[in-house]
KOLBAMAR-80812 format. One record per residue (C-alpha): residue in one letter; x, y, z. Coordinates in steps of 0.2 Angstrom, whole numbers, padded with zeros to 4 digits, always signed. Example, Ala and Ser with C-alpha at 12.3 -4.5 7.8 and 13.67 -1.06 7.14 Angstrom:
BEGIN
a+0062-0022+0039;s+0068-0005+0036;
This chain:
BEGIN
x-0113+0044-0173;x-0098+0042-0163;x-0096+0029-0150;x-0096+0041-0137;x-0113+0049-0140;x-0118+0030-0142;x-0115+0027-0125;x-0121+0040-0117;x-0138+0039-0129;x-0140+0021-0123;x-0140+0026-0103;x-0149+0042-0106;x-0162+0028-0113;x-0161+0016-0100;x-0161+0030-0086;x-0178+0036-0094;x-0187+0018-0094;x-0184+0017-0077;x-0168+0001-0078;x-0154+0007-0067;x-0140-0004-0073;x-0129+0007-0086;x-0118+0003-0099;x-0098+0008-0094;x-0082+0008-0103;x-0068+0000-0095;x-0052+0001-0105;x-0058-0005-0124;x-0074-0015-0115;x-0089-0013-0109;x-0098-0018-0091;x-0111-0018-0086;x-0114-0008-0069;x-0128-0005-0056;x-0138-0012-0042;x-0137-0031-0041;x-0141-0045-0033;x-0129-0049-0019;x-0118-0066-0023;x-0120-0073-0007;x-0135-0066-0001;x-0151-0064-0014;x-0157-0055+0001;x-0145-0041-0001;x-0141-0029-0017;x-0127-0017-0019;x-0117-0008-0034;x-0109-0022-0045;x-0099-0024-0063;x-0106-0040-0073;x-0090-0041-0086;x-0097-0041-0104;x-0081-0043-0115;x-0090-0034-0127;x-0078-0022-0137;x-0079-0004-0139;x-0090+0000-0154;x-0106+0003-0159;x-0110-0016-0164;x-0102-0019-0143;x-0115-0004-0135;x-0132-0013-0143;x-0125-0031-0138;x-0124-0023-0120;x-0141-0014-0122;x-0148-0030-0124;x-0138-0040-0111;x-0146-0024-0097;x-0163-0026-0106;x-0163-0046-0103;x-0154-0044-0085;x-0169-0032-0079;x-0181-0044-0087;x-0173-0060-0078;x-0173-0047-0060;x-0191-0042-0063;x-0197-0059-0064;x-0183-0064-0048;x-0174-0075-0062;x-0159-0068-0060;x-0144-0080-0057;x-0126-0075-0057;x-0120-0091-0063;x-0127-0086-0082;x-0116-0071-0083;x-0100-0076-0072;x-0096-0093-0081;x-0086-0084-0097;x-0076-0077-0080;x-0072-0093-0071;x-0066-0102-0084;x-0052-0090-0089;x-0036-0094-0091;x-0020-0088-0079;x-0012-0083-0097;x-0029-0076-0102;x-0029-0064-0087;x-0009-0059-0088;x-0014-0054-0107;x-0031-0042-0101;x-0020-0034-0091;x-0005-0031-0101;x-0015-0022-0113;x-0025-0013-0100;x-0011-0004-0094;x-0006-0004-0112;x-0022+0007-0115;x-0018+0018-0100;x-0001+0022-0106;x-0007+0028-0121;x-0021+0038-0114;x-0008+0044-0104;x+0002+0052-0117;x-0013+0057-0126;x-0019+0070-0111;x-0010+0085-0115;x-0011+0093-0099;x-0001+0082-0088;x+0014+0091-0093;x+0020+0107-0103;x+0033+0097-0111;x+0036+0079-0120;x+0051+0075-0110;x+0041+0078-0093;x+0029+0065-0097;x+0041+0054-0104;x+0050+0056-0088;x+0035+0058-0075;x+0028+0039-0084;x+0046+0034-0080;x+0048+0039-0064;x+0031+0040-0055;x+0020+0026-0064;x+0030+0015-0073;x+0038+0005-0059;x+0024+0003-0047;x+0012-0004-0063;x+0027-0017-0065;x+0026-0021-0049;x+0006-0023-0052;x+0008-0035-0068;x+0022-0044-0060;x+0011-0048-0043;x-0004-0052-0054;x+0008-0064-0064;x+0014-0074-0047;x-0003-0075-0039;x-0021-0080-0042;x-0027-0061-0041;x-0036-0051-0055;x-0035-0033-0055;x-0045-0029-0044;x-0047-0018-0025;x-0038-0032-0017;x-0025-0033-0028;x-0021-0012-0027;x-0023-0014-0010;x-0008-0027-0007;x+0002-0018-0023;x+0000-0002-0012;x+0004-0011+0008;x+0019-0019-0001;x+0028-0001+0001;x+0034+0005+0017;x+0022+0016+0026;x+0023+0034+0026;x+0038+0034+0011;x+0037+0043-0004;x+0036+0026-0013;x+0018+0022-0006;x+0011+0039-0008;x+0018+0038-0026;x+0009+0022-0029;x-0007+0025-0023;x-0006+0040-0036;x-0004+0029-0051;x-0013+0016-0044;x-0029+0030-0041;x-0028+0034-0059;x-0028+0016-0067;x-0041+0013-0055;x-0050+0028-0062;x-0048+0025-0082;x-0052+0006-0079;x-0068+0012-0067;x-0063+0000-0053;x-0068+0004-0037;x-0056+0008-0024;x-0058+0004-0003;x-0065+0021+0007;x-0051+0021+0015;x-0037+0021-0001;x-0032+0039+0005;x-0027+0032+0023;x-0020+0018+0017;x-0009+0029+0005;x-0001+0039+0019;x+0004+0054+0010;x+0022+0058+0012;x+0030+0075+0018;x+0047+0080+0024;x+0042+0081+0043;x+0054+0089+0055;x+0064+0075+0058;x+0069+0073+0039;x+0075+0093+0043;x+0086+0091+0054;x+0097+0080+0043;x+0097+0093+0028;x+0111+0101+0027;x+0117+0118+0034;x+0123+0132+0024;x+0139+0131+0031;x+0141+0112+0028;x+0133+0116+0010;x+0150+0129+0007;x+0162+0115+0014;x+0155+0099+0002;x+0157+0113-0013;x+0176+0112-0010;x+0178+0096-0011;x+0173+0092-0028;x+0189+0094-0039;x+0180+0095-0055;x+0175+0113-0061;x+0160+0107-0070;x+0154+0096-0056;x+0158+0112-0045;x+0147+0121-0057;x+0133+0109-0056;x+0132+0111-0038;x+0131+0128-0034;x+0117+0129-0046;x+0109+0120-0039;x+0113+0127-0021;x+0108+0144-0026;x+0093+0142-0037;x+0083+0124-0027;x+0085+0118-0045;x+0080+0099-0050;x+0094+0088-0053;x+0090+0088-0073;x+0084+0107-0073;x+0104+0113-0073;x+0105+0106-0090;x+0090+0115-0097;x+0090+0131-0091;x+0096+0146-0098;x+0114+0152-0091;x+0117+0170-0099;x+0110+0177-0085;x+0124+0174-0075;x+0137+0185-0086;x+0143+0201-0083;x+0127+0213-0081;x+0116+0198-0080;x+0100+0199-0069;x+0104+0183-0061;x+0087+0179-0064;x+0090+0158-0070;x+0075+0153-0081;x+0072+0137-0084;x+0067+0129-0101;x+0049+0123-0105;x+0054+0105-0109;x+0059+0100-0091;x+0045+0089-0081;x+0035+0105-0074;x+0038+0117-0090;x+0047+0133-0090;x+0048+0146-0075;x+0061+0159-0066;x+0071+0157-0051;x+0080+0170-0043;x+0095+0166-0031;x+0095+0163-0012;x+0108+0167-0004;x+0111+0179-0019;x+0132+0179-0012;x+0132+0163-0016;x+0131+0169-0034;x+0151+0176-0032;x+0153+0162-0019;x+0153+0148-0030;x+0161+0156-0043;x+0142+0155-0055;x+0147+0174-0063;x+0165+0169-0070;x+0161+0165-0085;x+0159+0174-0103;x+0151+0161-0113;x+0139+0147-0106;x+0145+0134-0120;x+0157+0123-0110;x+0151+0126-0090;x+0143+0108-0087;x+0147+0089-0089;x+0148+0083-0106;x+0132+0071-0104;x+0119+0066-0116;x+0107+0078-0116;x+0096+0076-0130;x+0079+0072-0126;x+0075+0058-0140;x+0090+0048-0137;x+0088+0048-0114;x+0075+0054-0102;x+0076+0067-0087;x+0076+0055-0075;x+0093+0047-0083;x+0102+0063-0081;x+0096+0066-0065;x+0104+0051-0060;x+0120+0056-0067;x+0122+0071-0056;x+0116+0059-0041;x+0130+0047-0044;x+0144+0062-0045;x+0138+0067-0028;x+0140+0048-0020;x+0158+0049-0032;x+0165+0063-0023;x+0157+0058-0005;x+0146+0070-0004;x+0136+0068+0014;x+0120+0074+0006;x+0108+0069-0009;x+0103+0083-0024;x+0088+0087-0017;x+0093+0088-0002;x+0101+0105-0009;x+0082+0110-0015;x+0074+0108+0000;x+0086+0117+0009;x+0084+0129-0003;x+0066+0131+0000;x+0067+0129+0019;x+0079+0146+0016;x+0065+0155+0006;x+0053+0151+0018;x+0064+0159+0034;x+0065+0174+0025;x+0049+0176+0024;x+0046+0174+0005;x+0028+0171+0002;x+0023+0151-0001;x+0014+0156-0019;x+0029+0165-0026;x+0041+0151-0018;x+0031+0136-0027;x+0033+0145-0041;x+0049+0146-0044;x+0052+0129-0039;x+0040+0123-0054;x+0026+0114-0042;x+0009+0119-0035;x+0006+0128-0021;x-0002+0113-0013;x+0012+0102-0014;x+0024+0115-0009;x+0013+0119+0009;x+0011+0098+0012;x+0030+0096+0009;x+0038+0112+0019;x+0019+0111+0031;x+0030+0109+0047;x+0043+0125+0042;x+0027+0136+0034;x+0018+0134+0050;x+0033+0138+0060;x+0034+0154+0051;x+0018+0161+0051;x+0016+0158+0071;x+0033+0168+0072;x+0026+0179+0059;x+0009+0182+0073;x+0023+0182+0088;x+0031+0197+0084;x+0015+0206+0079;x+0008+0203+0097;x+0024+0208+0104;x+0027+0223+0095;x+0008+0229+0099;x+0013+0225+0116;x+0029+0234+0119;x+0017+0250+0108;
């Protein structure tokens, strides 16, 4: 029998004989978890973790049967003290606590990579680990390291406040944070979601994306033919910094169907995009070519050697190097503000952007809704005027 059954063997046991503290797995551990005596008041009881230490394995879930078995004893006979089973706790060292939670993380890394369906591709998790968790659990171990706090709700708490409300920084943080939270089964405040503040790009973020015209003027002024390549791509198609580097290109030669598809091994897999404006196409000078070889920067591109996220910041760094006014992505959300003012529906437009249609309607919510009231104007008007 696998640990796993074990476990779940054990509570199903416990659950029948009427005990209701249950065995849990937190990380390579195991707690104990249930109702419990409260620590300043025996009067009260709410949900609590007792900390076993106990590893993983079959040896580690009979140990912790016992230890529930003994508890429900000790709170039948109203001989329960929390001093028996917090003392181990107290005692533990500041290095002691650093280590436990180095290799927690550790074991959420690798469970990480393990789970197959974050990503259709290697080098999108490797770049989504990057990018979205890597640098906010830093900041986790190194607050931990400089302060008395464990890991626990108070310590996510002031990891997640330490980022300015409302940014894309604190939203992305109480993601990773959530998720730890979940794999190490520690509780999180009612309010986590509220606290998160998820981001958008709200009207005011709008009016500073660039126009069209503005996005034909910053074209000329980079000198570079490759660099000039790099950004009318992404003009035309809303691509990712990274995707222009893994996509396929033939469909701009002669007789193409100018239907850009990009490759599986970027952070949200393979899809299509098709061009908006399709003029921009000859505009930007994307149909010139006869072989697709020698079009972009000579840059690292394989994936066991650099990340996504490093060649993304490549093209970001060409865009502050020739003064461009505008970020990358500020070409892809004006790319997608586009597709949305011409009425293309918000499923087909998320697809082709590579993200779910739920992200797509919270980021472009203010532009969507705009449409579809204009979209119920014109119907009233027109059944008027009939």
């Amino acid at each position: 029998m696998d640990e796993n059954q074990k476990l779940l063997d054990i509570n199903h046991d416990l659950e029948s004989k009427g005990i209701n503290l249950r065995i849990e797995k937190r990380g390579k551990v195991l707690n104990i978890r249930g109702s419990l005596p409260d620590k300043k008041s025996r009067n009260l009881s709410k949900i609590q973790r007792i900390s076993l230490k106990l590893p993983y394995n079959i040896n580690g879930l009979e140990e912790a049967r016992k230890a529930i078995e003994l508890i429900d004893f000790q709170l039948k006979k109203n001989q329960f003290c929390w001093s028996n089973w917090i003392k181990e706790k107290t005692i533990t060292s500041t290095n002691t606590n650093k280590s436990v939670l180095k290799n927690e993380i550790e074991s959420f890394k690798r469970q990480f990579f393990s789970d197959t369906s974050r990503s259709k591709s290697p080098a999108g998790m490797i770049s989504t680990w990057q990018s979205a968790y890597k640098p906010y659990l830093n900041r986790l171990i190194g607050e931990s390291n400089k302060s008395t706090l464990k890991l626990n709700e108070e310590l996510l708490v002031k990891i997640l406040l330490s980022y300015k409300k409302n940014s894309r920084s604190r939203q992305q943080c109480g993601i990773a944070l959530s998720a730890l939270a979940r794999y190490l089964k520690l509780e999180l405040p009612e309010n986590w979601k509220q606290l998160q503040s998820g981001y958008g790009i709200h009207e005011s973020n709008f009016r500073e994306l660039p126009s069209d015209e503005e996005i034909i003027d910053s074209f000329k002024l980079i000198p570079n033919p490759k660099w000039r390549f790099v950004f009318g791509l992404m003009a035309t198609y809303g691509l990712r910094n990274h995707e222009v580097f893994f996509s396929d290109l033939s469909c701009l030669k002669k007789g193409g169907d100018k239907i850009l598809r990009v490759f599986p091994n970027t952070k949200t897999g393979e899809h299509q995009v098709w061009p908006f404006h399709p003029e921009w196409i000859g505009l930007f000078e994307l149909n010139n070519i006869t072989d697709t070889s020698d079009l972009l920067p000579d840059i690292k591109t394989d994936l066991k050697v650099t990340t996504l996220q490093h060649i993304g910041r490549r093209v970001s760094e060409q865009f502050r190097r020739y003064k461009i006014s505008f970020t990358p992505y500020d070409l892809r959300h004006a790319w997608a503000v586009r597709t949305i003012l011409i009425g293309l529906p918000n499923t087909v437009a998320a697809k082709m952007m590579g993200h779910s249609v739920s992200i797509h309607t919270k980021t472009y919510h203010h532009w969507i809704t705009r449409r579809d009231q204009q979209i119920a104007v014109d119907s009233a008007l027109s059944r008027v005027k009939n």
